[in-house]
Every structure is written in structure tokens, then in C-alpha cells.
C-alpha positions in Angstrom: 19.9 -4.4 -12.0 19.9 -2.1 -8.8 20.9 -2.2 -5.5 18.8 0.7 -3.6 19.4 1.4 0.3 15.6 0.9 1.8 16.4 4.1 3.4 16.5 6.4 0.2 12.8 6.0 -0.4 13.1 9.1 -3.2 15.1 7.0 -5.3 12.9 4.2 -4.7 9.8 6.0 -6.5 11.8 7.3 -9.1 13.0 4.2 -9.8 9.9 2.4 -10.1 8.4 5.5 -11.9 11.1 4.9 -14.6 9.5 1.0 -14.9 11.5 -0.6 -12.5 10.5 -2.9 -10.2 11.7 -4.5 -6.9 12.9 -8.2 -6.9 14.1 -8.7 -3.6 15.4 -7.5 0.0 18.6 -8.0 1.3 17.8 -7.4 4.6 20.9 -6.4 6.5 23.9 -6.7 4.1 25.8 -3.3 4.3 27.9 -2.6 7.2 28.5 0.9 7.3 29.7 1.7 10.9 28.2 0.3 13.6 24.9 0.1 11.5 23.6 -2.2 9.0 21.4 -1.3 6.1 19.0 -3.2 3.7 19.4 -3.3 0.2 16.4 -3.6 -2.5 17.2 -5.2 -6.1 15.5 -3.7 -8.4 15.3 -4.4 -12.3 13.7 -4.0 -15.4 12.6 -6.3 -18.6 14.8 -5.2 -21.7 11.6 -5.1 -23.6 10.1 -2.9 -21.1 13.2 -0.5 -21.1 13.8 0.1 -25.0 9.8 0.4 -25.1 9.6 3.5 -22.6 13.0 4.5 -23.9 11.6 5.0 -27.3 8.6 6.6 -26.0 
């Protein structure tokens, strides 16, 4: 599992290009400063993994 900021769209795509997927929004649940960010989970099937992994 992955915990992507919302903000780093780049890793996003190449996340989900590499089969991932997103499960869920955190909406607001880092503090950094006087900011807050939102966090996506993002995972992937074992099957789906070793599958493209063998590729």
C-alpha cells in the first residue's frame, strides 16, 4: 500500500501506470506547517503485481 500527496500528480500516474490503483482519500491528514495536505491510498492485487512483474 501507498500513501501519495494529491499534490504530486506525476507520481500519481506512474503509480497507476505500474497497476496500481487508488482506494481512498484522506482528505486533510498531513500537517505540514500551517498547511494541510491530502493523502491518496493506493494498492495493488498480489496477483496483479507478480503477473506484470513477470511480464
Amino acid at each position: 500500500m501507498i500513501k501519495e500527496g494529491s499534490f504530486t500528480v506525476s507520481a500519481i500516474v506512474c503509480y497507476e501506470k505500474a497497476g496500481f490503483i487508488k482506494e481512498g482519500l484522506h482528505r486533510d491528514s498531513k500537517r505540514n506547517g500551517n498547511e494541510y495536505w491530502s493523502l491518496w491510498e493506493m494498492s495493488i492485487l498480489e496477483n496483479k503485481w507478480l503477473k506484470i512483474k513477470n511480464v
